[in-house]
C-alpha positions in Angstrom: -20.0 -9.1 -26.9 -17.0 -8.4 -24.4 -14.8 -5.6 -25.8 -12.6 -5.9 -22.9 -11.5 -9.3 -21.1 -9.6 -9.5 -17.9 -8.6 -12.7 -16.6 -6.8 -13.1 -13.0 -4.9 -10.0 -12.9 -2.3 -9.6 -10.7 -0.4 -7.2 -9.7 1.9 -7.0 -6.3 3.8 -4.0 -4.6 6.3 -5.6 -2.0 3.4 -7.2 0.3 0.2 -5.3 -0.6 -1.9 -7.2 -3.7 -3.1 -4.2 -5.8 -4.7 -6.9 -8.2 -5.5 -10.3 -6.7 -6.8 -12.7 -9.5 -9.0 -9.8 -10.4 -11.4 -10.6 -13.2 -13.9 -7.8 -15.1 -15.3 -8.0 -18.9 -16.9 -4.6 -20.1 -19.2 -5.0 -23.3 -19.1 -3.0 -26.2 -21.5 0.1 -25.7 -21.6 -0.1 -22.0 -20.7 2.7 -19.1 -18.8 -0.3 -16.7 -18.5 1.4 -13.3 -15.2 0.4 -10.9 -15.7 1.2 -7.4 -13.9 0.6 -4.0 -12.6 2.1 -1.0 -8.7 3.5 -1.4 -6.5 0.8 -2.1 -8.5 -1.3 -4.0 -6.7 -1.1 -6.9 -9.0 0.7 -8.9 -6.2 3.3 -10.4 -3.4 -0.1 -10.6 -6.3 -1.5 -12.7 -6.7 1.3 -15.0 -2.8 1.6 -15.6 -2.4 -2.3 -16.1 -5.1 -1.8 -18.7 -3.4 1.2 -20.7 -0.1 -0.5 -20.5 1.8 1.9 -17.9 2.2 -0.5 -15.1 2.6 -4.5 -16.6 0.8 -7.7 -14.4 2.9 -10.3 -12.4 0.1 -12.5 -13.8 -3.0 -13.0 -15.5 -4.1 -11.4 -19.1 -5.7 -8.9 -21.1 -7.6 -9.2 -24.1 -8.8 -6.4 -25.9 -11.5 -6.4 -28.9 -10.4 -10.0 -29.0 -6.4 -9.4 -29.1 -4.9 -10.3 -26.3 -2.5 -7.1 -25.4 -1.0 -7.5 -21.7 2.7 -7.3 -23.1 1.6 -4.3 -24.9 3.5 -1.3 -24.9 1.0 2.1 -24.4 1.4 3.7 -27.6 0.0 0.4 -28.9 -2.6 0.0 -27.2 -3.5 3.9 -27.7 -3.2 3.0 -31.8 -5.8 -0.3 -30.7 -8.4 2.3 -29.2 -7.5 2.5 -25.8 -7.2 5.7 -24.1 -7.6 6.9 -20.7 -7.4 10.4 -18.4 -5.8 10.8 -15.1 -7.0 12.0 -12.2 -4.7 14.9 -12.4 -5.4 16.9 -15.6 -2.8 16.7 -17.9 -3.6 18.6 -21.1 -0.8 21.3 -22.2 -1.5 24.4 -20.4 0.6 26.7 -22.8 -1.8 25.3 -25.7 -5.0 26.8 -26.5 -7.8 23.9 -26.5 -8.2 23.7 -30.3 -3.7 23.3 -29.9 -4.4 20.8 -27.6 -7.2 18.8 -29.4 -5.5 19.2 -32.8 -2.5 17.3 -31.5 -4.2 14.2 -30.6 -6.4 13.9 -34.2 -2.6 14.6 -35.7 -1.4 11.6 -33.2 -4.2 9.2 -34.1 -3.3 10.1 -37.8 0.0 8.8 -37.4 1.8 12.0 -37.8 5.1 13.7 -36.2 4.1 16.1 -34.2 4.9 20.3 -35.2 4.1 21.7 -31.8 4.7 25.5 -33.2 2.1 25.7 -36.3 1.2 22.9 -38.5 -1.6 21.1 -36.3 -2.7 24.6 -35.7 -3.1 25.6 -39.1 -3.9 22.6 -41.0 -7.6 22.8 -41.5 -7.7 18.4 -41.9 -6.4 18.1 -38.2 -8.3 22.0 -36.7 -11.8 20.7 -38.1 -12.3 17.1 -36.5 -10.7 18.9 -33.4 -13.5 21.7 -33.2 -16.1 18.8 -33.6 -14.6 17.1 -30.6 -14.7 21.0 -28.6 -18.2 21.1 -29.1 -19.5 17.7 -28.4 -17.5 18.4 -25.4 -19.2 21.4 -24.8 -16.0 23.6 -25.6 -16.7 25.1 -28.9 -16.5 28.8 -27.5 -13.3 28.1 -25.9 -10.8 27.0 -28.9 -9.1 30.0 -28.8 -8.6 30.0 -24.7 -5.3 28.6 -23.3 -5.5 25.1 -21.8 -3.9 27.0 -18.4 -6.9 30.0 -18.4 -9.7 27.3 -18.6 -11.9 26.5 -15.0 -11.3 23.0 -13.8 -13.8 21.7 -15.2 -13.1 23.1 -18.6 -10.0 21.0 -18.6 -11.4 18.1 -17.5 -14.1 18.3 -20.4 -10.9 19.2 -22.4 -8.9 16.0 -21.3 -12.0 14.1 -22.5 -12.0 15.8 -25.3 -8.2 14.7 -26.3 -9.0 11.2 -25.4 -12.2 11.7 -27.9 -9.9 13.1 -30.6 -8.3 9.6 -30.9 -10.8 7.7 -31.8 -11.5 5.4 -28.6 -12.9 2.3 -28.7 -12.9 2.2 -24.9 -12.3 5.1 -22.4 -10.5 4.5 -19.5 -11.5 7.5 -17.0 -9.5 8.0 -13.6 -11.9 10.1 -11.4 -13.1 12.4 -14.2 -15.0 14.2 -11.3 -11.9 14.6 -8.9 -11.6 17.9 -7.3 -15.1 19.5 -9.1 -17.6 21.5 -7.7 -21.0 20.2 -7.8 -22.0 22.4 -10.9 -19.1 20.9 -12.7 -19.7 18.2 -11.7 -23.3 17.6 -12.9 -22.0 18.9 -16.5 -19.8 15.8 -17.0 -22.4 13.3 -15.5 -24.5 15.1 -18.3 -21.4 14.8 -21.1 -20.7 11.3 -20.3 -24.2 10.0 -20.2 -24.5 11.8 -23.6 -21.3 9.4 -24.9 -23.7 6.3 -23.8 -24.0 3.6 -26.6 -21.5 5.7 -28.7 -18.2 4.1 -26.9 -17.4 1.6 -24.1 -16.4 3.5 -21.0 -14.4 2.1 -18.0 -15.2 4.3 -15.1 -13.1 4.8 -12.0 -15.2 7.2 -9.7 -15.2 7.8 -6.2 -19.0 10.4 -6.7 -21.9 7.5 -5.9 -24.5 9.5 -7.2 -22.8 9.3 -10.8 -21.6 6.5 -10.9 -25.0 5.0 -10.2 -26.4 7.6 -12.6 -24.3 6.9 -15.3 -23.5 2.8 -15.0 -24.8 -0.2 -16.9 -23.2 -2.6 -14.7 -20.4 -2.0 -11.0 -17.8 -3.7 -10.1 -16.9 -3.4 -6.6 -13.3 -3.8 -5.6 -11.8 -4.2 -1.9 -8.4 -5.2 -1.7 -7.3 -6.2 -5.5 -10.4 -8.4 -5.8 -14.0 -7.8 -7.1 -16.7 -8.8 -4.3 -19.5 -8.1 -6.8 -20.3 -7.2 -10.3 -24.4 -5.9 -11.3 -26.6 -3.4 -12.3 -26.7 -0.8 -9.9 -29.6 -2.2 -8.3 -27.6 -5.1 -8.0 -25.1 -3.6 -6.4 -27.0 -1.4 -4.0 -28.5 -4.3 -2.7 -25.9 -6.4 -2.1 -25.2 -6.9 1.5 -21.1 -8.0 1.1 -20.7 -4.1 -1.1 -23.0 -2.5 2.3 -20.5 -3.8 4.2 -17.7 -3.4 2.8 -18.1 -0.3 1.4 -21.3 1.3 1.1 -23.1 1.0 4.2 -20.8 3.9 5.6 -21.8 5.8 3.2 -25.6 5.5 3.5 -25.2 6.1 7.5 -23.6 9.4 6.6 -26.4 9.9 4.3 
């Protein structure tokens, strides 16, 4: 069953199509896998989907409700969230602060920034879950700004976590990792597999053919392909378009 139904999206800045009739479905359970050479679209996609950026066209149908008018917060409240490719959790909040907000969001609280979500055991225990299936459980404590790199990026996926997500929308979760790092969240993500529906924007091949069910290739707004990543690797339109540089480097 789709979760997630896009239907000839479109989406224009001036003269350049960032979304051309572009149509993907991700089903529920699945690691969905957008790739593409800059400009594609891929990020326009992802912002069209969580309601930052609206469509000149087309439509968007989420666990069968169609949401392209939207606003965010609604569609956050639905069970979408997302991460950027820039981290943006709260540096002057420790990582349980920073968790603790977003159970205390999805709980349909106001937020108390100075102590409540940090001493309220009802919002600090779910968030301590979220730290340690994150890997983070011996960093509560540290502030969000002291953390390595790719502690915050397993912290932004831990806030996303915290809400509840019945799809992730993940901007280049990998960007700017070492290669260490980087294997740790190909290892947390493929851990997440069957438990939510993941829409994955990632420029690392070797993860995103690790970790993906089924690729869409983009080039220029539209997909040229959508498979396994068998599929995908042997299609001769994505080696031309985008992969066959790649394997020459290789």
């Amino acid at each position: 069953m789709s979760l997630l139904v896009v239907e000839q999206l479109v989406k224009r800045f001036g003269g350049l199509a960032a979304a051309d009739g572009l149509d993907i479905n991700v089903e529920a359970g699945e690691i969905h896998a957008v790739i593409g050479p800059n400009g594609a679209g891929k990020t326009t996609l992802i912002n069209q989907l969580s309601g930052e950026i609206r469509p000149d066209a087309g439509r968007i149908v989420f666990d069968g409700q169609e949401i392209t008018r939207t606003p965010a917060y609604r569609r956050s409240l639905l069970g979408l969230s997302r991460s950027y490719q820039i981290t943006s959790v709260l540096p002057d909040f420790t990582a349980l602060q920073n968790v603790a907000m977003a159970v205390q969001a999805r709980a349909g609280h106001s937020f108390a920034f100075w102590s409540p979500a940090a001493a309220d055991r009802a919002l600090t225990d779910p968030a301590r879950e979220v730290l340690a299936q994150v890997g983070l459980a011996d960093r509560a404590d540290a502030l969000a700004a002291n953390l390595a790199h790719g502690e915050q990026r397993q912290l932004e996926l831990a806030v996303a976590l915290a809400s509840r997500p019945k799809l992730l929308l993940l901007d280049e979760p990998m960007a700017g990792m070492s290669y260490g790092e980087a294997e740790g969240i190909v290892a947390l993500l493929a851990s997440l597999r069957g438990r939510y529906s993941i829409l994955l924007v990632e420029h690392d091949m070797d993860a995103v053919f690790a970790l993906a069910d089924r690729i869409t290739v983009l080039v220029y707004g539209r997909p040229i392909a959508c498979g396994t990543p068998d599929q995908i690797r042997g299609n001769p339109d994505v080696r031309d378009a985008y992969l066959g540089d790649q394997d020459a480097e290789e």
